[in-house]
KETIVO-674395 format. One record per residue (C-alpha): x, y, z; residue in three letters. Coordinates in steps of 0.5 Angstrom, whole numbers, plus 500, padded with zeros to 3 digits. Last residue first. Layout:
N
XYZALA...
//
This chain:
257
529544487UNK531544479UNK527541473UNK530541466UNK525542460UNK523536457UNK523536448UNK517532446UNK516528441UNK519521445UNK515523451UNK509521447UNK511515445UNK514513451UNK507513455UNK505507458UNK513506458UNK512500464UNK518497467UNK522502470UNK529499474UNK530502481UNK537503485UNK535504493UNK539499497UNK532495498UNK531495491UNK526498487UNK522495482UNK518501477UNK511502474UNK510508471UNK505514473UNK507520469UNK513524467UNK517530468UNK514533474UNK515527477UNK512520477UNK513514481UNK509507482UNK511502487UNK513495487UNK519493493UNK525488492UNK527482495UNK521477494UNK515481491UNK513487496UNK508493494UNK508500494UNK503505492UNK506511491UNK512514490UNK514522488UNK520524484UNK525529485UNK531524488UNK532520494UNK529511495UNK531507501UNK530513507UNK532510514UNK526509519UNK528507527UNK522504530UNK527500535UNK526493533UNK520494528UNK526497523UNK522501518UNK524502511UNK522508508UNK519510499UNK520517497UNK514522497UNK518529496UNK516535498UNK520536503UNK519529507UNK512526504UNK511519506UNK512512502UNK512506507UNK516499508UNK516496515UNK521492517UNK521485522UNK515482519UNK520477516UNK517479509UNK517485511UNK509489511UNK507494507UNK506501507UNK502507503UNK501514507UNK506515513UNK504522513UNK510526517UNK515526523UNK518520522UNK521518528UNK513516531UNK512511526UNK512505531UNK505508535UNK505502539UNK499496541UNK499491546UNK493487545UNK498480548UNK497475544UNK495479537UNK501485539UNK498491535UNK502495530UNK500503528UNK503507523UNK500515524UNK497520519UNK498526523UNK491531523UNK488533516UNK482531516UNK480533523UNK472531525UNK476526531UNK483527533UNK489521534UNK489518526UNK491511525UNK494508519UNK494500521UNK498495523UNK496487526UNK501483529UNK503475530UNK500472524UNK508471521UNK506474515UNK504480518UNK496483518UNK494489515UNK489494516UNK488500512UNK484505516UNK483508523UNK481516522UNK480520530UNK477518536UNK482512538UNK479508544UNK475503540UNK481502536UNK481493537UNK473494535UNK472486536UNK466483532UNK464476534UNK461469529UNK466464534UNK469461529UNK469466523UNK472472527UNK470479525UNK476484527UNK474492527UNK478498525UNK475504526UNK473511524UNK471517528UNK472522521UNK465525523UNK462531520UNK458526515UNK456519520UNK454524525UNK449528521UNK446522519UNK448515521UNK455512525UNK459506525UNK464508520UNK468501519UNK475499516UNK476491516UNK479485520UNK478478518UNK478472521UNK479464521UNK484464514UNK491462518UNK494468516UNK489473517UNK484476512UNK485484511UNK479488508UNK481495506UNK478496499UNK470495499UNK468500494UNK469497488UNK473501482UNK479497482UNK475490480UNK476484485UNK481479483UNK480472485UNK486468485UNK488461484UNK483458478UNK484465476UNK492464477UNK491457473UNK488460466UNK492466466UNK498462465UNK500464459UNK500472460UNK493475458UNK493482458UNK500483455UNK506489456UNK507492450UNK514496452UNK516492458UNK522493462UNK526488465UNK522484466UNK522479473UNK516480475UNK512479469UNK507483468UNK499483466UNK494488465UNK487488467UNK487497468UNK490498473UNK496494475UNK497486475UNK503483478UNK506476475UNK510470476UNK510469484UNK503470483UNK497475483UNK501482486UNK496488486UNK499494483UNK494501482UNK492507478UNK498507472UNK497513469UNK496514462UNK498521457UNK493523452UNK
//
């Protein structure tokens, strides 16, 4: 039975964890038997609580100074709630015990809320009409001092599906699908231009930032889920081998675009 790598969260400057509890050096350059408990564990739970993969509750952000946390809600009962696809991204503020709806004007999806490192923005996935499932999935910033917001991810004319931001909080790094393949892009929040990092027959997904380099998952055709470091000029290094075992007894067949 084949294993796919579900999630990635970073824990450390020493160690990622994907799903299920299994850790890994940063630094690795593969791993063929990657551990559960590296010799640290001890400390990162005295510093880090992980909530389990299976929850309901995935799309919290805290800000950067701790005081507020932003978070997606439906705010709808009965028939409405099950037709309507109208939800929204809402900030609660610790200090001051208030609730602000900072998309109550988009009628459509609003979901994933991430704050910059700097605390300076917010973005978030955004989609314009109400009840359509299948509309654009569009990247959104908003100026926390000023409440400007920009719809950024206008020159990729397709999903932006998972991102995260730049350690500078200049660049955003998404993967979208472009021709049938989900590759990994950087956006320039300076003029909201995109640049493709990644190219080839793959599918990435699930995209973390560690240092100067990005963690992603990547699958094809030929292989399954694995954990991969790509750099910002595009050369990957895999990590996991979850299934070289079974890939070793087979003999591939060759995939053509």
């Amino acid at each position: 039975m084949l294993i796919s790598v579900t999630s990635i969260v970073i824990i450390s400057q020493q160690y990622f964890l994907y799903s299920p509890a299994i850790f890994i050096p940063v630094n690795a350059k593969s791993i063929s038997a990657p551990t559960r408990q590296p010799p640290q564990i001890n400390n990162l739970i005295s510093q880090y609580i992980i909530l389990s993969f299976y929850g309901k509750c995935k799309q919290l952000a805290w800000n950067t100074t701790s005081d507020k946390v932003a978070y997606t809600c439906r705010k709808k009962t009965g028939l409405e709630y099950a037709i309507s696809t109208n939800s929204d991204i809402y900030v609660y503020d610790l200090n001051t015990k208030k609730t602000d709806n900072i998309t109550e004007e988009n009628k459509g999806y609003d979901t994933n809320p991430q704050y910059s490192p700097d605390g300076k923005y917010i973005a978030w996935q955004s989609m314009e009409r109400d009840g359509y499932e299948a509309d654009l999935n569009r990247l959104f910033i908003m100026n926390l001092e000023t409440g400007e917001k920009r719809f950024v991810s206008k020159a990729f004319e397709s999903n932006v599906d998972a991102f995260v931001w730049g350690a500078d909080a200049k660049m955003i790094y998404f993967t979208g699908v472009w021709h049938g393949e989900s590759q990994i892009y950087a956006l320039d929040l300076a003029n909201d231009s995109v640049k493709a990092i990644t190219s080839g027959m793959y599918d990435y997904e699930s995209v973390a930032l560690f240092g100067d380099k990005l963690i992603a998952k990547r699958h094809s055709m030929s292989m399954g889920d694995e954990i991969y470091t790509v750099a910002l000029d595009g050369s990957t290094t895999q990590l996991t081998q979850e299934n070289k075992q079974i890939y070793d007894q087979l003999e591939m067949g060759k995939v053509e675009g």
